[in-house]
Each structure stands twice: as structure tokens, then as C-alpha cells.
C-alpha angles and dihedrals in degrees: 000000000000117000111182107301095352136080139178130249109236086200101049096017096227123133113237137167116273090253093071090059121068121244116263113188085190087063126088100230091031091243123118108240093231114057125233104273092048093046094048089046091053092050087052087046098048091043100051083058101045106028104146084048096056091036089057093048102041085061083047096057091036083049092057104026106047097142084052089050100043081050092051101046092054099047078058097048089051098045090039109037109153081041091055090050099045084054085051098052094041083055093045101050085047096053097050090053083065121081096246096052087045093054087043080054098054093042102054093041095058093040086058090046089058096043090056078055093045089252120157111187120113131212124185136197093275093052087058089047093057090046092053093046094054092052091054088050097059102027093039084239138017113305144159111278089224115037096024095226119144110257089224088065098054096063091221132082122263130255133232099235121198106228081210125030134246085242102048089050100280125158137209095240120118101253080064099055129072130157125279139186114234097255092050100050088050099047091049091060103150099357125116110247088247087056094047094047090052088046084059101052080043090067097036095056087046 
């Protein structure tokens, strides 16, 4: 039944505008029979009770439509933008709680760091991941270069610490970066790590 700009719905029985019902080229009047919300309530509905099936099937489409999808995704973005941001910054923090992001994280934050020095030099993710290797394997699990405390037992992150600093010459590659407690890195400030490390038997000894 269509009466000027109305219709109604053949699942819930009320009548709404057009607007409230998706387009069906296969319909006479172009109109889906079930309006939206009805329609919307019996996909929920669907889905709850065969969710490795759609999941299954909604890679599937992705997989073999990714023009339509790209297409898709950006008509969202534009019609839901502090959503989209919101989505951005939940992702973000996530992903920073993996290793990977924490390592991203590292990275990009020392290669700022070295940019505000005019500093060029460049490490990556991969580059963190090998300096933290190479501390386990010396200290049996990830510990301060210096101290040698375990970095678990500082409640803190580590730092990367630069062995010699931005002002006496040094650079952001990884041969120049090692791992470092809070305090530590904090107590070093300008010294050389060689000079560091012989503060530090100084003050056992005393």
C-alpha cells in the first residue's frame, strides 16, 4: 500500500515515510517491503545466531569487493567523523598496549626526539626489538643497561637511552641505543654512557 510519500511495513504493520524503507530495484513500487528498523532488528537478530557464518561471509565480500569497500568506508568516515576519530584513537591506544605498537611507540618517539636535535637518523620497530633482544640475552630478561636492574621491577617503562648523547656528537642509530631504568636515564643526563657506568663503581666502592 503506497499513498502519496508513505508506505506500510508488511513485518511490524505500521505505516512510515518512504524514507524509513531501503530502496529494491526488484520491487514495484522500489521500495523494500520491511522497513528499515525491521529490517536492521532481523539482521541483529540473524547475525547473534550465526556469527562465524556471517563472519565468514562478511571477509569474503571485503575479499572480492575491495573498490566497493574502499567506497564504502569513506562515505562513513565523511557522514560519521568524531565517530571515525574516536575509532582512530581507541585503535590507537590498543594497539599501543601490543608489542609491536609499544615498540612503534618507542621508535617514533626517539626519532622525534632526534628530529627536534637535527638529527636524521632513522630507527624502526624492528630496530627496538633487536635492542631489547640483545639485553635479554645478557641480563636473562630485560634490564637496565646500566644498573642492571630489571625493568619489571621499576614500575615505570624504560627508556631508550642514548650511550652517547645528541650534544657530545651522538646519533639515533641503534649501536647508540641501549636500555635504561627511569632513574638512570635521568641521573646520566649529558654523560657519556662510559662515564655513567664509572660514576656508578665510584659509588659502589664509596
Amino acid at each position: 500500500m503506497i499513498k502519496n510519500d508513505v508506505k506500510k511495513c508488511r513485518k511490524c504493520g505500521k505505516v512510515k515515510l518512504l524514507t524509513k524503507f531501503s530502496k529494491d530495484k526488484g520491487k514495484k513500487d522500489g521500495y523494500s517491503w520491511h522497513c528499515k528498523e525491521c529490517k536492521n532488528e532481523y539482521y541483529h537478530q540473524y547475525r547473534s545466531e550465526h556469527l562465524e557464518k556471517e563472519k565468514v561471509r562478511g571477509r569474503k565480500w571485503k575479499k572480492e569487493n575491495p573498490k566497493t569497500v574502499k567506497i564504502l568506508v569513506k562515505r562513513w568516515r565523511e557522514n560519521n567523523p568524531e565517530r571515525y576519530l574516536e575509532m582512530v584513537r581507541k585503535g590507537s591506544r590498543k594497539f599501543q598496549k601490543t608489542e609491536k605498537g609499544r615498540r612503534v611507540t618507542k621508535a617514533s618517539t626517539a626519532n622525534m626526539i632526534a628530529s627536534k636535535h637535527m638529527i636524521n637518523d632513522k630507527i624502526s620497530a624492528k630496530d627496538v626489538k633487536s635492542i631489547e633482544q640483545s639485553n635479554i640475552k645478557k641480563f636473562g630478561k630485560l634490564s637496565c643497561d646500566y644498573c642492571g636492574v630489571p625493568i619489571s621491577e621499576t614500575g615505570k617503562a624504560y627508556h631508550l637511552e642514548h650511550k652517547v648523547p645528541y650534544e657530545r656528537g651522538g646519533t639515533n642509530l641503534k649501536r647508540n641505543l641501549c636500555v635504561s631504568c627511569d632513574e638512570c636515564n635521568r641521573r646520566k643526563n649529558n654523560k657519556t654512557a662510559k662515564e655513567y657506568k664509572e660514576l656508578l663503581k665510584v659509588e659502589m666502592i664509596a
